[in-house]
TORLUMVEX-487346 format. One record per residue (C-alpha): residue number from 1; z, y, x; chain; residue in one letter. Coordinates in steps of 0.1 Angstrom, whole numbers, plus 5000, padded with zeros to 4 digits. Example, Ala and Ser with C-alpha at 12.3 -4.5 7.8 and 13.67 -1.06 7.14 Angstrom:
# residues 2
 num    w    v    u cadena residuo
   1 5078 4955 5123      A       a
   2 5071 4989 5137      A       s
This chain:
# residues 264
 num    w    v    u cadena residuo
   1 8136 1590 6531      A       x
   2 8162 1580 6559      A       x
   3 8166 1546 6543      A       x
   4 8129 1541 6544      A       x
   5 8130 1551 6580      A       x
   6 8157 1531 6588      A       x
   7 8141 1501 6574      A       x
   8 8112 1508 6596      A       x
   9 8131 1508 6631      A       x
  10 8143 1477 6621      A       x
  11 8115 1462 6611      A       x
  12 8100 1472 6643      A       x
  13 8128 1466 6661      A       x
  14 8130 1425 6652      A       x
  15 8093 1422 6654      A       x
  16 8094 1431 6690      A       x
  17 8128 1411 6695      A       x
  18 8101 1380 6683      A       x
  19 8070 1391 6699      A       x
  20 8082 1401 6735      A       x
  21 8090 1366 6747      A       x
  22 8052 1357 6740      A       x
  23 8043 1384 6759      A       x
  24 8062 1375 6789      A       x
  25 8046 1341 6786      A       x
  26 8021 1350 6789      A       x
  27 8021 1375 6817      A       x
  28 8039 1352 6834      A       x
  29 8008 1328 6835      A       x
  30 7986 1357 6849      A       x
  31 8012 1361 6880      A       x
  32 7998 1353 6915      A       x
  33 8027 1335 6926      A       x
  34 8036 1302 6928      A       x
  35 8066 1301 6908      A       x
  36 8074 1322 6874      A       x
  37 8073 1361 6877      A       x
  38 8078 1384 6851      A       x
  39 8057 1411 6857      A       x
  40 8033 1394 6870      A       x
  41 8031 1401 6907      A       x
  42 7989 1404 6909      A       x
  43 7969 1389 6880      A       x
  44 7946 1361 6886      A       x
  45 7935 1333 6864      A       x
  46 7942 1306 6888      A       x
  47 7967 1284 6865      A       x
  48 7941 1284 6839      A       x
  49 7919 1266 6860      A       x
  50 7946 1243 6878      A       x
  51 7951 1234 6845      A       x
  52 7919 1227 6834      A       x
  53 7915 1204 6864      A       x
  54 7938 1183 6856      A       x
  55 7923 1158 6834      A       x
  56 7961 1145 6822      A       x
  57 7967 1180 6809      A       x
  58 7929 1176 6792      A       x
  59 7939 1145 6775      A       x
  60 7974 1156 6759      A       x
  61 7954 1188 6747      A       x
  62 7927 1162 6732      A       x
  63 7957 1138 6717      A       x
  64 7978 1166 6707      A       x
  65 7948 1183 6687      A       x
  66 7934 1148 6675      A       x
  67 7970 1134 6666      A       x
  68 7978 1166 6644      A       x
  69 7945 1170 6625      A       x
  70 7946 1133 6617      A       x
  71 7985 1137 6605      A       x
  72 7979 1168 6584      A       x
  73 7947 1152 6567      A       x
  74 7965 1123 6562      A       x
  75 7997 1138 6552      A       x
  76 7977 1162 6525      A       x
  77 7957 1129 6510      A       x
  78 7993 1112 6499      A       x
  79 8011 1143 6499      A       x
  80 7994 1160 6464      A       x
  81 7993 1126 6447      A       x
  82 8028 1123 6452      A       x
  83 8035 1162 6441      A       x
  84 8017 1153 6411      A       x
  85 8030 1121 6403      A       x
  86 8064 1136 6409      A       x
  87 8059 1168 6388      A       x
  88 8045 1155 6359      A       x
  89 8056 1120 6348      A       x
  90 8093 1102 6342      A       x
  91 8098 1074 6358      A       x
  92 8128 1053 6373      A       x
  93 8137 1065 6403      A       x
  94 8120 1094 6406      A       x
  95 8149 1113 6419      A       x
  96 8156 1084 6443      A       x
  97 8115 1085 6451      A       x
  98 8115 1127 6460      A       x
  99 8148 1122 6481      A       x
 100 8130 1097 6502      A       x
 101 8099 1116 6507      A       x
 102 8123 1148 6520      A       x
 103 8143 1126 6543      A       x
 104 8123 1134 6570      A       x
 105 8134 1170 6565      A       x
 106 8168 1166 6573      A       x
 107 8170 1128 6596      A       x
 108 8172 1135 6633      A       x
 109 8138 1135 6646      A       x
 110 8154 1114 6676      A       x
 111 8163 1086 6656      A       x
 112 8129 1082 6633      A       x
 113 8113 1081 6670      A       x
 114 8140 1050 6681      A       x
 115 8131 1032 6652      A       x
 116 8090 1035 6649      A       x
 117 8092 1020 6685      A       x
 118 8116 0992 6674      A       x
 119 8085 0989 6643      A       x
 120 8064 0989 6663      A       x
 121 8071 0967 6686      A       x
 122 8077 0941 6657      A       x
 123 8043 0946 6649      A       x
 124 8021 0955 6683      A       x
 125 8018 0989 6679      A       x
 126 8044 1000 6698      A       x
 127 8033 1031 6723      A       x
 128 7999 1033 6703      A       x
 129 7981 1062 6688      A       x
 130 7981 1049 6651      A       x
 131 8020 1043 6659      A       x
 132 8022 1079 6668      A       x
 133 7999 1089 6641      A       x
 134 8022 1069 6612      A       x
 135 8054 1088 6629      A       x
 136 8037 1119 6626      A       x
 137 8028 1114 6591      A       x
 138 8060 1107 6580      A       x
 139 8079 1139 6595      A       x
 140 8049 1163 6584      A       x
 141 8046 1152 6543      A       x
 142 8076 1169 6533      A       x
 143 8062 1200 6545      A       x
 144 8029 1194 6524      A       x
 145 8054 1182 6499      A       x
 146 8076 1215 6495      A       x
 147 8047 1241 6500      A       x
 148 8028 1219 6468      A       x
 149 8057 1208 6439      A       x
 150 8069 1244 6431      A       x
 151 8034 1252 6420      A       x
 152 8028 1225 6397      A       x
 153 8044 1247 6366      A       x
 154 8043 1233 6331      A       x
 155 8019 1266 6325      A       x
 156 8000 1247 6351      A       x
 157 8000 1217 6329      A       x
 158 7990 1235 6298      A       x
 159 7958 1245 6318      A       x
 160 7957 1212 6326      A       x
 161 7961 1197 6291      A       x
 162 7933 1231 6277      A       x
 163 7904 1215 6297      A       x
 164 7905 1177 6286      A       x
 165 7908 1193 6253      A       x
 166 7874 1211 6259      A       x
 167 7864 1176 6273      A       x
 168 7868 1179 6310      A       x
 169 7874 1147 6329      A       x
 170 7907 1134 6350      A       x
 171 7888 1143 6379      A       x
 172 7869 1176 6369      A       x
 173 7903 1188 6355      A       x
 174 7920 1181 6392      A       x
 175 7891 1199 6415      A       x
 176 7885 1230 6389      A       x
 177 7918 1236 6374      A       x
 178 7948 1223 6393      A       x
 179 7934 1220 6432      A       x
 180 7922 1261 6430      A       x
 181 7960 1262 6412      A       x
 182 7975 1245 6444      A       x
 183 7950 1256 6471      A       x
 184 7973 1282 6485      A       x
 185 8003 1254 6488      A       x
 186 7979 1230 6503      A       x
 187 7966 1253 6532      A       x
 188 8005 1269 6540      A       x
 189 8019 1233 6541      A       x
 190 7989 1222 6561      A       x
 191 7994 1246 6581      A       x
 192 8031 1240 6588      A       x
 193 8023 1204 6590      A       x
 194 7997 1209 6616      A       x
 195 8022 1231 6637      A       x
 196 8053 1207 6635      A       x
 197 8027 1179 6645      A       x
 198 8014 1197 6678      A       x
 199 8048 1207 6688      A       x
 200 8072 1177 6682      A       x
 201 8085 1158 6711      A       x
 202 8116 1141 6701      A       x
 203 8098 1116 6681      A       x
 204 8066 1112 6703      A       x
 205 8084 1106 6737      A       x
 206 8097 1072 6720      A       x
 207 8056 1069 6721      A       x
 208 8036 1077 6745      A       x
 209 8023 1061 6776      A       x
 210 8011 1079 6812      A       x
 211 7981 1074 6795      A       x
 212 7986 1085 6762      A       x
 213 8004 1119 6759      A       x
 214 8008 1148 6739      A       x
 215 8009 1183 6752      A       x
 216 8044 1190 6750      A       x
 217 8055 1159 6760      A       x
 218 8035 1163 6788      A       x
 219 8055 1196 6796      A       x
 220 8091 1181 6791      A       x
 221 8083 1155 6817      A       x
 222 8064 1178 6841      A       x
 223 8093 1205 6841      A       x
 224 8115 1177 6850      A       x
 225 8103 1178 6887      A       x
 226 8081 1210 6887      A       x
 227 8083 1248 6872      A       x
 228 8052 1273 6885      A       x
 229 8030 1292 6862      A       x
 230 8015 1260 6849      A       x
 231 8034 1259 6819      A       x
 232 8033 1294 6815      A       x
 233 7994 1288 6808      A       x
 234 7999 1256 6787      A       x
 235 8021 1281 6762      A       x
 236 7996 1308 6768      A       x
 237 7967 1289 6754      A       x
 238 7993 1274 6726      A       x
 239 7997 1315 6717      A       x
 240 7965 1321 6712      A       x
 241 7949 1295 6699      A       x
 242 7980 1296 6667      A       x
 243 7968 1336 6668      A       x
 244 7935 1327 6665      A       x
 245 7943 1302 6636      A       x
 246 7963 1328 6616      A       x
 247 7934 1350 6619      A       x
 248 7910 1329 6610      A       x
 249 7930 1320 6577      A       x
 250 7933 1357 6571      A       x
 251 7898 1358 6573      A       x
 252 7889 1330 6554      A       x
 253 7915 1327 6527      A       x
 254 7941 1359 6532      A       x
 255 7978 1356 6537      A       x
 256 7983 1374 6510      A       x
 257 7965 1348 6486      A       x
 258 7992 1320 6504      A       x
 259 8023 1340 6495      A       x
 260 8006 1353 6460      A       x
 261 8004 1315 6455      A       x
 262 8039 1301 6471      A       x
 263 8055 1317 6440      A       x
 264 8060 1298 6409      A       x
């Protein structure tokens, strides 16, 4: 019974160690003043709307947004081939093949950004949204990657291998037996994918332009020369919109489902 309590105070314990800096964000961003103040000295809304009227801050939200949907899609479309390719046949070099596609995991962001713009450059895409959008791509996969292999089980296959027995198709095989399989990988890589998208700077700053900028590129270079409760409201809207995405997967699909399906 003490252990049990124990566990508890802990438990509560780190999740308010992780869940008090959002809140100070975003009080922060509610403060009157024109400089960061924790608690917020009056509460206004102001910053939202400074924000708002900013139409560079408008267009990194729209490039951010656009740029990490497009990735994710993207990264999903090659991302289960690949998985399954990788999962069930032999081939040469498929060690050498699944070490490359996890590279990104473990290269410095940094450099992969150095060298796109060095590619890009060779080729006239350099500073371009589809030269973002390849970058991108290639740092988000493994997350698709490593969310969708461990599910492909050889009891997977031998559902697999049942339905063209009863005379299912290559294609009805994949979209009624192995996608609802790997649905829950899909959507918790996707996820992932879609977060480490919107919030990755190291490689975009090799990329962007004055005009074309992601939001938190946009909030490196602006707390270069300025901090006020701007970028308290940036991070604010960042909070709840992820909130707002978690719940609507809890709705849709249930977190539980995603963790029920993570294991092999």
């Amino acid at each position: 019974m003490i252990a049990r309590l124990l566990i508890r105070i802990v438990a509560l314990a780190a999740m308010a160690y992780l869940v008090l800096p959002l809140v100070v964000i975003i009080g922060a961003s509610l403060t009157e003043t024109s400089y960061l103040a924790f608690p917020p000295q009056g509460l206004t809304l102001k910053w939202f709307g400074v924000l708002f009227d900013d139409p560079s801050y408008v267009s990194a939200f729209i490039t951010s947004t656009l740029l990490a949907l497009a990735a994710t899609g993207v990264a999903v479309l090659l991302a289960v081939p690949a998985s399954l390719a990788l999962a069930r046949y032999v081939f040469a070099g498929r060690a050498a093949a699944a070490s490359l596609l996890m590279s990104p995991l473990v290269l410095p962001y940094v450099v992969l950004g150095a060298a796109l713009l060095q590619f890009g450059t060779d080729f006239g895409l350099a500073r371009s949204f589809e030269a973002l959008l390849v970058g991108h791509v290639v740092i988000v996969m493994p997350f698709v990657l490593r969310s969708v292999l461990p599910l492909l089980t050889p009891e997977q296959r031998a559902l697999e291998e049942a339905s063209m027995d009863l005379g299912g198709t290559p294609l009805a095989t994949f979209f009624l037996v192995v996608l609802p399989q790997i649905r829950g990988g899909i959507v918790s890589g996707a996820l992932l994918a879609f977060i480490s998208s919107w919030i990755n700077v190291e490689l975009s700053i090799f990329n962007t332009t004055s005009a074309l900028n992601t939001i938190p590129v946009k909030m490196f270079n602006y707390v270069q020369y300025t901090i006020d409760p701007t970028i308290a409201a940036v991070s604010a809207i960042t909070i709840v919109a992820a909130a707002l995405v978690i719940i609507l997967l809890d709705l849709l699909i249930g977190l539980d489902m995603l963790s029920e399906r993570q294991q092999p």
